[in-house]
C-alpha positions in Angstrom: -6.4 15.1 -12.7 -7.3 12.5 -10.6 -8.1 12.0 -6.9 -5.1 9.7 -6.2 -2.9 12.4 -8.1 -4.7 15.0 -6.1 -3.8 13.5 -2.8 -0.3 12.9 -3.9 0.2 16.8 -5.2 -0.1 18.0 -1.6 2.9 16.5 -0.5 6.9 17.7 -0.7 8.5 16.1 -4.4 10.7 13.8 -3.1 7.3 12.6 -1.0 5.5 12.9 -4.2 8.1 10.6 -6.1 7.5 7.7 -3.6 4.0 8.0 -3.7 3.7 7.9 -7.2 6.4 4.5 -7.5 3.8 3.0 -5.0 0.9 4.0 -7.0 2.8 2.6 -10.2 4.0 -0.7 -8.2 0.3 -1.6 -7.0 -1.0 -0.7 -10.2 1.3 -3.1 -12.0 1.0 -6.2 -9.7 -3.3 -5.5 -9.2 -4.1 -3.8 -12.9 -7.7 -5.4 -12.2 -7.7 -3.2 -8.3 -10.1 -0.6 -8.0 -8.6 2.6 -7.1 -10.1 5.5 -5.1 -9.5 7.8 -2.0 -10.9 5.6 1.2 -10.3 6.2 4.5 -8.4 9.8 3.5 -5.8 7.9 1.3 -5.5 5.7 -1.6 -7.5 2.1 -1.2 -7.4 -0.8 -3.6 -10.0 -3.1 -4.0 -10.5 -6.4 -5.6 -13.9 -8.0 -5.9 -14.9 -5.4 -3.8 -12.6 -6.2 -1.0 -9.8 -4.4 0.7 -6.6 -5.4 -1.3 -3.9 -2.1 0.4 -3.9 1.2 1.1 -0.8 3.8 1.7 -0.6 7.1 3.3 2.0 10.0 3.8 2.8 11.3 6.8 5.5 13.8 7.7 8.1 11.0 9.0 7.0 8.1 7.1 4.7 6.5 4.5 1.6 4.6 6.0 1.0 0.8 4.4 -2.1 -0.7 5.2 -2.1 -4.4 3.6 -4.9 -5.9 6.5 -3.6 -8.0 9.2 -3.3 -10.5 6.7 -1.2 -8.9 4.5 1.1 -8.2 7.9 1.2 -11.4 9.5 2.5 -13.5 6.1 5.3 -10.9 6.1 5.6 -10.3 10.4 9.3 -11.2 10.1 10.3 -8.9 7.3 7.8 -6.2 8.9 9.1 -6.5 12.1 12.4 -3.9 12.1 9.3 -1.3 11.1 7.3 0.6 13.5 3.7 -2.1 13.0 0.6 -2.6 14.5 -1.6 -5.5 13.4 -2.8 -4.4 10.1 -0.5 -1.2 9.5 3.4 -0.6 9.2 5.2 2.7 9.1 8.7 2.8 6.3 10.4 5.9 7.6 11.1 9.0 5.0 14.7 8.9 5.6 15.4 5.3 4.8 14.9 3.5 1.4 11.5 2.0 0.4 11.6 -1.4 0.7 9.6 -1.6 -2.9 10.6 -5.1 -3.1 8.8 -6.2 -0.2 5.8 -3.8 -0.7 5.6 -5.7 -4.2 5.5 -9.0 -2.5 3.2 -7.6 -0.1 1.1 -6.6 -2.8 1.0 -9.9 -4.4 0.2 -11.9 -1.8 -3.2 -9.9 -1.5 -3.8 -10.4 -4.8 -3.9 -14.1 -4.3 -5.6 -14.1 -1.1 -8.3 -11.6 -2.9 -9.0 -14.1 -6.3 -9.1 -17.0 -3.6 -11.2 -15.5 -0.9 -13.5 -14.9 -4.1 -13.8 -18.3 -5.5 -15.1 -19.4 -2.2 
């Protein structure tokens, strides 16, 4: 087993189930990311950079796309608890997957530019 499926094993099944469709989504839109424990939660890294990261929490799942990641997507972010690089999706609402995915894409992008440079 590995250390992302570790981290996600210690959390309730319905917790577990979210987790994992994040894992999945990430993997799918970043299949080059690097993927390892950072910070005390799955990190994702392109070219050595920060891509996202996610987090459970008793109330909500952490989301950690840099302040990049949050300001291209401030007005779809901004009915979620936020600071400048984090946003909280509460437990007892639906995952906006869609806009995670999006999220996700964007820092893809913004990764494979930033390299380029």
């Amino acid at each position: 087993m590995d250390e992302i499926e570790k981290y996600i094993e210690q959390f309730p099944e319905n917790v577990q189930g979210i987790l994992r469709n994040m894992r999945k989504l990430i993997k799918d839109n970043a299949p080059e990311a690097e993927e390892k424990i950072s910070y005390g939660m799955p990190g994702y890294k392109i070219h050595g950079k920060p891509l996202v990261y996610f987090a459970a929490y008793k109330n909500h799942i952490g989301f950690y796309a840099t302040p990049t990641g949050h300001s291209e997507f401030k007005d779809e972010l901004s009915k979620y608890k936020h600071g400048k690089g984090s946003v909280q999706f509460p437990l007892d609402k639906p995952m906006p997957y869609e806009l995670i995915e999006r999220i996700v894409k964007y820092r893809v992008t913004e990764n494979n530019t930033n390299n380029k440079k």
